[in-house]
N, C-alpha and C positions, 0 to 999 in steps of 0.2 A: 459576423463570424464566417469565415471558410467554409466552404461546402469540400466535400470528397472529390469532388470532381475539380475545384480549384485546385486544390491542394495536390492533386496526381499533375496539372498543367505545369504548376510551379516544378515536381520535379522534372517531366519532364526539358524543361525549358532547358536545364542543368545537366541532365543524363539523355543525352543524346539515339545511345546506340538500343535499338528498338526491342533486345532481349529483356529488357530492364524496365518498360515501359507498357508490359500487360497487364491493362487494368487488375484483373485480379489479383496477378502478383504486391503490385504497389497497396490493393488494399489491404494486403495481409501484412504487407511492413509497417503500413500507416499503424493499423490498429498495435499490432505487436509493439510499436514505441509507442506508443498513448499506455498501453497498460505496463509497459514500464516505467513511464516515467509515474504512474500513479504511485506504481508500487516503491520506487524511488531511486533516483540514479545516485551513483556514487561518485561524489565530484572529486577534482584532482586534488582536494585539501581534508581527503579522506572521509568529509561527512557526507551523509545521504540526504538526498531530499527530500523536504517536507511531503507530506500527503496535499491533495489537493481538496481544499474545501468544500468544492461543487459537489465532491463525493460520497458527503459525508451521509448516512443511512441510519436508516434502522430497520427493525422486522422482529416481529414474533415468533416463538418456540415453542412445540410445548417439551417437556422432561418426558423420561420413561420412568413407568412403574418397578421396571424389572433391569433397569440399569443406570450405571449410573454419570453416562455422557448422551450426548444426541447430537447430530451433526450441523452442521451450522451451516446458517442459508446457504444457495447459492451463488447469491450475489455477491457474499464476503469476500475481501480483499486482502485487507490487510488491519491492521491496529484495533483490536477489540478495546474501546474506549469506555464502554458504560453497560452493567445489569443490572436489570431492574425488574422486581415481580411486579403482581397486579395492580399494587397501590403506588407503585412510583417508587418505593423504596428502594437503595442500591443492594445488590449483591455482591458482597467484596472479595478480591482474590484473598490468597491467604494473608497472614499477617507480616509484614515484614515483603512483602512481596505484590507483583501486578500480577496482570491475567497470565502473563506469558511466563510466570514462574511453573512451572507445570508442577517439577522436582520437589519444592517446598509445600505445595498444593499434598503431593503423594505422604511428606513429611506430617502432616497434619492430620490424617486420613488414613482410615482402611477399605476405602470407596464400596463400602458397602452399609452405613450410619443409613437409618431410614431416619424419615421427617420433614421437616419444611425444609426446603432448600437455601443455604446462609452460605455457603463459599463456592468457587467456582472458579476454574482454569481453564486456559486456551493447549490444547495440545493438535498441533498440525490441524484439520479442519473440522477438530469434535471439539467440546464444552464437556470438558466434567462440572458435573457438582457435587455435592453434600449438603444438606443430607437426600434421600430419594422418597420423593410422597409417595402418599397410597395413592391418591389421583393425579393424573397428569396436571401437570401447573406449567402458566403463564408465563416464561419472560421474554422479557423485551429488549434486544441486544442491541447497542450502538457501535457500526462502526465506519469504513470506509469502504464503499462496494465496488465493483470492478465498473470500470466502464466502459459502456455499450460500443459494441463495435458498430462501423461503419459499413454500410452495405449499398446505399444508395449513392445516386450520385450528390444531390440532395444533402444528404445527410452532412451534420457539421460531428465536430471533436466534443465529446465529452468530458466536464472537464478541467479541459486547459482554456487559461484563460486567453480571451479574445485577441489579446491586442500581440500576444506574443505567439499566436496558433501557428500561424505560417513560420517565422522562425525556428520554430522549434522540430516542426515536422519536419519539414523540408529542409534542414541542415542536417536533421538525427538519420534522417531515410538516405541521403546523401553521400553522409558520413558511412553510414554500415554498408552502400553500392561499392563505392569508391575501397572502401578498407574493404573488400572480397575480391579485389587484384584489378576491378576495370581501370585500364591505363586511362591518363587522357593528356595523351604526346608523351614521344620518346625521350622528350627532354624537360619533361615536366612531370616524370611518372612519382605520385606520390603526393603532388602539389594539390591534387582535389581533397584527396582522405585529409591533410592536413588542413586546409583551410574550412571546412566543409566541418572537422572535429572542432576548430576555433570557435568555428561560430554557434555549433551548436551546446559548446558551453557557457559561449556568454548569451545566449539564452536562456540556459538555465540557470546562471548565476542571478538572473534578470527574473528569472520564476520565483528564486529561494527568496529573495530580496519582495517582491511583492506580495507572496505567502505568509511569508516569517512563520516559525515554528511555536506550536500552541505546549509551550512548559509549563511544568507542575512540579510540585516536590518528589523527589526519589528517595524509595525509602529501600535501605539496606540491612537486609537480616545477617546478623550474626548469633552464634552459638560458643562463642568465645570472647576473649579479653574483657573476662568479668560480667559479664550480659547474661544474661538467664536467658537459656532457650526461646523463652517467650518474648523475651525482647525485642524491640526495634530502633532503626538507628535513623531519623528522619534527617538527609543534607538537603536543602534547596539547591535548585539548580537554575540557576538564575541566567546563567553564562549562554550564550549562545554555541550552539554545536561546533565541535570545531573537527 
């Protein structure tokens, strides 16, 4: 794997002009593209990239007595995948809906139900749930955590996988130099941000393709065309993102 300190050589082997090439500035690019691409780039065929596997987590919670969200780790990133209380059992968002249904979550609920805790939603970086115990209780959240920035020289990517590391950094940090106006020749102005954007897509198309994306059924609530409020409407989705 690339160290931070390769990884700054490779650009600058590329970015010549030596405003561009203070270590601390490069490590604040490096890191700021690693935790987007975690979070997921948006490619030219309009889908977003997969999360990356390395990053997958988990960590414990406990609820509040007296209310009824509590904030969600730190390390959280993005995709609240799985809750689960003490025994393993899941926590499911509402019905007809995921975590990130917030709205359907509020439809179900006057978040104020005490009791064991049985549903739960994602809203910006709090966890509602329902019902709320009298004692704080255990869960146990799955999801994808940010990754670790780079500070050392030492230090490798978090991550991204090995064999596409240097690619991807060093075209993404390249791509965002070059597209903030650094020329390179009068008669080539333009020529780096574009080739530099090339490349760093076909590394990520090279990421999605080695990733693949982890699908499951989608399930869609409705409240009409004959469906009972309580209904739900389960389509597979089988199809790759497009």
């Amino acid at each position: 794997m690339p160290t931070l300190e390769t990884l700054r050589t490779q650009i600058g082997k590329i970015v010549k002009d030596p405003v561009y090439q203070v270590p601390s500035d490069l490590n604040l690019r490096i890191n700021q593209l690693i935790a987007k691409i975690a979070a997921g780039i948006r490619m030219p065929d309009g889908s977003v990239s997969p999360p990356l596997p390395d990053l997958y987590s988990s960590e414990n919670i406990s609820t509040s007595t007296s209310s009824s969200n509590v904030e969600m780790p730190a390390t959280f990133h993005k995709s609240l995948v799985r809750v689960a209380d003490t025994n393993g059992y899941q926590i499911n968002p509402p019905d007809g809906g995921d975590y990130t249904s917030f709205q359907l979550f509020l439809n179900r609920t006057t978040l104020t139900r005490a009791g064991t805790v049985f549903m739960c939603a994602l809203k910006g970086r709090n966890l509602y749930y329902q019902g709320i115990p009298a004692t704080p209780a255990t869960l146990t959240l799955h999801f994808y955590r940010k990754p670790v920035d780079m500070t050392s020289g030492t230090d490798e990517p978090d991550g991204i996988p090995e064999h596409l590391a240097i690619s991807l950094i060093k075209h993404g940090v390249c791509m965002e130099i070059f597209g903030e106006g650094l020329e390179d020749g009068e008669d080539n102005k333009g020529t780096g941000m574009k080739y530099h954007t090339a490349k760093f897509y076909e590394a990520m198309s090279d990421l999605v393709e080695f990733v693949g994306y982890d699908l499951e059924p989608e399930y869609f609530h409705t409240d009409s065309g004959g469906l009972d409020s309580s209904d739900a409407l389960m389509v597979s989705s089988w199809q790759t993102a497009i």
